[in-house]
C-alpha positions as CSV (number, residue, x, y, z in Angstrom):
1,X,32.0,159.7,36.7
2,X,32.2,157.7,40.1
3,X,31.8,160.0,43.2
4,X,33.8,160.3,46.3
5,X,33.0,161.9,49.8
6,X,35.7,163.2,51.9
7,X,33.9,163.5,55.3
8,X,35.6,164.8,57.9
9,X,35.3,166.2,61.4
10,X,36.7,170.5,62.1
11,X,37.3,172.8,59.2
12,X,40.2,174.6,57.5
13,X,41.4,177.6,60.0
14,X,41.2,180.6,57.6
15,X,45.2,181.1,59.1
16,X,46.1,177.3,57.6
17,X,44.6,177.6,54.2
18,X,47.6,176.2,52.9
19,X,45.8,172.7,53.4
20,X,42.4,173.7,52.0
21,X,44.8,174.4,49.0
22,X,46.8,171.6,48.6
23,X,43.5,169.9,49.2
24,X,41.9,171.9,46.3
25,X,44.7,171.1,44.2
26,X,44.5,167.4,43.9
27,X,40.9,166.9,44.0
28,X,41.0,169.6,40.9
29,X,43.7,167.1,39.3
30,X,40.7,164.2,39.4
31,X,37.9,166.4,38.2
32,X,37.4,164.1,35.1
33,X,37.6,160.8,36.8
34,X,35.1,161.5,40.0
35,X,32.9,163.9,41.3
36,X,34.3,165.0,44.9
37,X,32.8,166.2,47.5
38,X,33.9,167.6,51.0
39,X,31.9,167.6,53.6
40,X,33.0,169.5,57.0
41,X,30.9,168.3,60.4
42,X,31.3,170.3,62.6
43,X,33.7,169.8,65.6
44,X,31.9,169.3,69.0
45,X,33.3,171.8,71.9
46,X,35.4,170.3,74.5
47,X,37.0,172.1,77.9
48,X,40.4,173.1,77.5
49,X,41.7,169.5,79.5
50,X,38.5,166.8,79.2
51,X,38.6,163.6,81.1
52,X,37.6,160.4,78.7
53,X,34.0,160.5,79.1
54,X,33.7,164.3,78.0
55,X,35.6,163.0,74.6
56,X,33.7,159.8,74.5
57,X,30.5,161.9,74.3
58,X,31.9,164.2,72.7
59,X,32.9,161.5,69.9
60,X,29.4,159.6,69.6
61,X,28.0,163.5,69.0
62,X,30.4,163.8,65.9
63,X,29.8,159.9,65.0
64,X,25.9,160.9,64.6
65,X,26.4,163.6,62.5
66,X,28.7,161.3,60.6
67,X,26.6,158.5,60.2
68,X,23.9,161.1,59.0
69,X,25.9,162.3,56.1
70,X,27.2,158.6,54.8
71,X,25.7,157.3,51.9
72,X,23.5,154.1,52.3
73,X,24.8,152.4,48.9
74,X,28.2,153.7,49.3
75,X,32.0,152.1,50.0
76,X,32.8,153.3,53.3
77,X,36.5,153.7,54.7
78,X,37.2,155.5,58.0
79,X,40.6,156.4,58.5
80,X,41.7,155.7,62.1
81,X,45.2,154.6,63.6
82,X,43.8,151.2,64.1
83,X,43.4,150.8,60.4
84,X,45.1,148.4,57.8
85,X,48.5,150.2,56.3
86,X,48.3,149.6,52.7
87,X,50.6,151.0,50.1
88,X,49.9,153.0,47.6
89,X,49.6,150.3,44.6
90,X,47.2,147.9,47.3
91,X,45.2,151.1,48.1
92,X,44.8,151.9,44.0
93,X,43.6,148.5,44.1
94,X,41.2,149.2,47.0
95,X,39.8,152.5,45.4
96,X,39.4,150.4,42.1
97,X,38.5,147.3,43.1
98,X,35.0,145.6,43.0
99,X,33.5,146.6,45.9
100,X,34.4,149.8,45.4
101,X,33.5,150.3,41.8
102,X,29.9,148.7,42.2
103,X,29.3,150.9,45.2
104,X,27.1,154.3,44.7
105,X,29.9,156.7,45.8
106,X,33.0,155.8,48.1
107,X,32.6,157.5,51.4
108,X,36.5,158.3,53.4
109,X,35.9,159.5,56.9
110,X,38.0,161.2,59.0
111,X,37.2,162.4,63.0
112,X,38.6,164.8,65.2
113,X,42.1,164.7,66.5
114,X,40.3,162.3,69.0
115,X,39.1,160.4,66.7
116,X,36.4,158.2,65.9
117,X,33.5,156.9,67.7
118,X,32.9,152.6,67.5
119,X,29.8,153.4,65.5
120,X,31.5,155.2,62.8
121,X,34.6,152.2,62.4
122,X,31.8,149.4,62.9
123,X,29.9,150.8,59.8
124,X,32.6,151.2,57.6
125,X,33.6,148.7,55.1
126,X,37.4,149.0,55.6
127,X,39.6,150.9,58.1
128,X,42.1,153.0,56.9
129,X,45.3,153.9,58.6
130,X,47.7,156.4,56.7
131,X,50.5,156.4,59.4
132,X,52.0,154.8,62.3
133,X,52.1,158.0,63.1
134,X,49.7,160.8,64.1
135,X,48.5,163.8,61.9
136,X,46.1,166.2,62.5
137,X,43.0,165.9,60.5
138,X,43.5,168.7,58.5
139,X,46.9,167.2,57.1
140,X,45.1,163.4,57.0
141,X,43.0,165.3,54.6
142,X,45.5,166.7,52.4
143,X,47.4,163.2,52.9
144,X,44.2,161.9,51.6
145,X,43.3,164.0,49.0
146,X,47.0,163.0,47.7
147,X,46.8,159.5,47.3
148,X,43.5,159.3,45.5
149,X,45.2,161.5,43.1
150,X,48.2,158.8,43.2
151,X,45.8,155.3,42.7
152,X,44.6,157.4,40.0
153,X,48.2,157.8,38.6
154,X,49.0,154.1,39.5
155,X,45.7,153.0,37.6
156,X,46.1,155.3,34.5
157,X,49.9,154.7,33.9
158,X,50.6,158.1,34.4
159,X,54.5,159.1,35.6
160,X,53.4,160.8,39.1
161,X,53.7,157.5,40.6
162,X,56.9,156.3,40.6
C-alpha cells in the first residue's frame, strides 16, 4: 500500500464540515490502494489588514513547520497558482509515474490563502496548480482529495472517470 500526505496549512471550521466530509469521503474510496494521511499545520495569526512583510513572515513561519512535517524520501508536490495545469489523465500519470512510485510516500502541500513560502515550492519536486482560478484551501483540499480518487479511476479502468 503506497502512502500519501495531504499537508496543508488552517483546519476544517467546525461550521464548514461539509469539506472535512467530502474530504473524508474520497480518501475512504482509496483505503485499499494508499494509506492517507492529513496533516493540519497550524495557520500563523495575521492583523485584520497586513502589509507584505507581516505575510512574508508570516509565510516562512508556516513554510518551517511545513518543511518539518515533509518526508525526506518522499515525492513532493506543492500546490500553488504558479504551478503546471495538468489534466486529469497527465496528473494519473504523475501520481503513477516513476518518480512517484519509487518514492517513500508522495507528500501534496497546500498553504494558507496566502500561500506558500519560496522554501516550500523550491523543495518540492513538482508544482501543482489546480486552477486559474483561486480556491480557498479548504476547497483545494477537497479538489484534491477528488482527483487522487479520479487518477485512481483513470488507472484502474474504473467508470468514474469519464
Amino acid at each position: 500500500m503506497r502512502k500519501i500526505n495531504i499537508i496543508y496549512v488552517g483546519g476544517f471550521k467546525a461550521s464548514e464540515k461539509y469539506y472535512r466530509e467530502a474530504m473524508d469521503e474520497y480518501t475512504k474510496r482509496l483505503g485499499a490502494e494508499f494509506a492517507i494521511e492529513k496533516i493540519e499545520i497550524r495557520a500563523e495569526p495575521l492583523p485584520e489588514d497586513p502589509n507584505q512583510s507581516q505575510i512574508d513572515a508570516c509565510l516562512v513561519a508556516e513554510g518551517k513547520k511545513i518543511l518539518g512535517r515533509l518526508n525526506a524520501n518522499a515525492f513532493k508536490i506543492a500546490l500553488c497558482i504558479e504551478g503546471n495545469h495538468l489534466t486529469s489523465e497527465r496528473f494519473a500519470s504523475l501520481l503513477y509515474g516513476e518518480k512517484a512510485e519509487s518514492s517513500k510516500s508522495v507528500d501534496f502541500v497546500i498553504g494558507s490563502s496566502h500561500g506558500l513560502c519560496d522554501e516550500v515550492k523550491k523543495t518540492a519536486d513538482f508544482l501543482l496548480s489546480l486552477s486559474s482560478l483561486t480556491f480557498s484551501h479548504r476547497l483545494a483540499a477537497v479538489m484534491l482529495s477528488e482527483q487522487l480518487y479520479r487518477a485512481y479511476s483513470i488507472k484502474t479502468g474504473r467508470k468514474y472517470h469519464k
